[in-house]
C-alpha positions as CSV (number, residue, x, y, z in Angstrom):
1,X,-53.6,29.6,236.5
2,X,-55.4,29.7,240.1
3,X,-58.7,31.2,238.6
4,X,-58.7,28.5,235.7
5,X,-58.2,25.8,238.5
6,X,-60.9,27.5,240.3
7,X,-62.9,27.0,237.4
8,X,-62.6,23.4,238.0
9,X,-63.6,23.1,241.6
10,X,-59.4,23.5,242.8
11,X,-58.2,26.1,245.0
12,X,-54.6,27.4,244.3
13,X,-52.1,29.5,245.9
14,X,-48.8,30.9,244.2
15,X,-46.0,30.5,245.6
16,X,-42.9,32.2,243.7
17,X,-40.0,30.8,245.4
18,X,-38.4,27.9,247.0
19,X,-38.0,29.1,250.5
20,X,-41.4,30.1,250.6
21,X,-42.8,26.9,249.2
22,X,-41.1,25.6,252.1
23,X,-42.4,27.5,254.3
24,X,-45.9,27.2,253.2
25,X,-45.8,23.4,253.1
26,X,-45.0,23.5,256.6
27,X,-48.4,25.0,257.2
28,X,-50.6,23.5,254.2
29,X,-49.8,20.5,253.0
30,X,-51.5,20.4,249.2
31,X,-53.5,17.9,247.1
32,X,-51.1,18.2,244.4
33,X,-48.0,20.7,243.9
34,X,-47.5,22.3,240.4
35,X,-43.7,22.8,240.9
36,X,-42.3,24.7,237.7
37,X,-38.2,23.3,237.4
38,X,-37.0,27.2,236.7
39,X,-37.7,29.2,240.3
40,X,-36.7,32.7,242.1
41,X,-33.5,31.7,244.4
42,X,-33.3,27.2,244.0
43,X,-34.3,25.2,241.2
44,X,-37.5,22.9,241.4
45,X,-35.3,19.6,241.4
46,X,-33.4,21.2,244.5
47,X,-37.1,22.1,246.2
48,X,-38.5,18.7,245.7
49,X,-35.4,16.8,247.3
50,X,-35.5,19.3,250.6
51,X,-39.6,18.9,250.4
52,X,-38.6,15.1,251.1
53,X,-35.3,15.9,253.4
54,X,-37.2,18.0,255.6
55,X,-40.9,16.3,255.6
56,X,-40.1,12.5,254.6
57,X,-42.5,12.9,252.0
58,X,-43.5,14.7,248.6
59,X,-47.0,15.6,247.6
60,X,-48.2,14.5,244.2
61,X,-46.1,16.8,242.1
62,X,-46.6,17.5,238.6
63,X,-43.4,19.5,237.2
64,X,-43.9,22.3,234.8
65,X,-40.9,23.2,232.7
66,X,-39.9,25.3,229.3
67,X,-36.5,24.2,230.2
68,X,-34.5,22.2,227.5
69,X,-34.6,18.5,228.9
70,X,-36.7,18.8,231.1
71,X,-38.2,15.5,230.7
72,X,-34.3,14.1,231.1
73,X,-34.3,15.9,234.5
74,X,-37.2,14.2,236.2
75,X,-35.1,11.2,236.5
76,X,-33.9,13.4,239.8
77,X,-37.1,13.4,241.1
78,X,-39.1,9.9,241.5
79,X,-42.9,9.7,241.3
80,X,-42.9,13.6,239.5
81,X,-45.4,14.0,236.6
82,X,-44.2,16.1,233.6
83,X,-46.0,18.6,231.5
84,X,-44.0,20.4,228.7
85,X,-44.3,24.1,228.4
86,X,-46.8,25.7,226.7
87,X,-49.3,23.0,227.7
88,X,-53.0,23.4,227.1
89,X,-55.7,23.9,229.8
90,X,-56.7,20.3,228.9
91,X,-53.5,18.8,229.2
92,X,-53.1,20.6,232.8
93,X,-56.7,19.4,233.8
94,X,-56.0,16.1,232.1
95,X,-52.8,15.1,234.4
96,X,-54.3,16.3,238.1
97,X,-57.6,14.0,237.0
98,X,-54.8,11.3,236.8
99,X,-53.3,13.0,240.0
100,X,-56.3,12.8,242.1
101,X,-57.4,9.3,240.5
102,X,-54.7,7.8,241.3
103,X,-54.3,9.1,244.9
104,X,-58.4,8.3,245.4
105,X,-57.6,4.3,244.2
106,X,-54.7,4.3,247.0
């Protein structure tokens, strides 16, 4: 995914677990956070509520998820995006444009 992104003028970095997205945001603080609802060690619902426990604040997340219900889920997590499992490079590209547009009219 980061060398499609890169493709399109965005850096990425993968991050495999929640701890260590934790720990990474403490240093970088992202544009936008593709957080995928099935990770190593906490789910993302449980990493998105301790990103806003521990910072006060959650970047623009867009939540990736296979998972049955997913959609049902981001109820748990206030001003998430969702994008279904498989999704096509134009639907990825399509919802950070209406990321980043949306944080550039703010």
């Amino acid at each position: 995914m980061g060398i499609v992104l890169e493709a399109y003028n965005h850096s990425a970095d993968l991050i495999e677990s929640g701890e260590e997205a934790l720990t990474y945001l403490e240093k970088i603080w992202p544009d936008v956070l593709l957080l995928d609802l099935a990770l190593i060690g906490m789910s993302g619902e449980e990493v998105y509520k301790k990103i806003g426990e521990r910072f006060g604040k959650v970047p623009p997340t867009v939540v990736l998820s296979a998972v049955q219900h997913g959609e049902a889920r981001m109820r748990n997590l206030p001003g998430a995006r969702f994008l279904a499992k498989p999704y096509t490079l134009e639907q990825l590209i399509g919802v950070l444009q209406e990321v980043f547009a949306e944080r550039n009219a703010a």
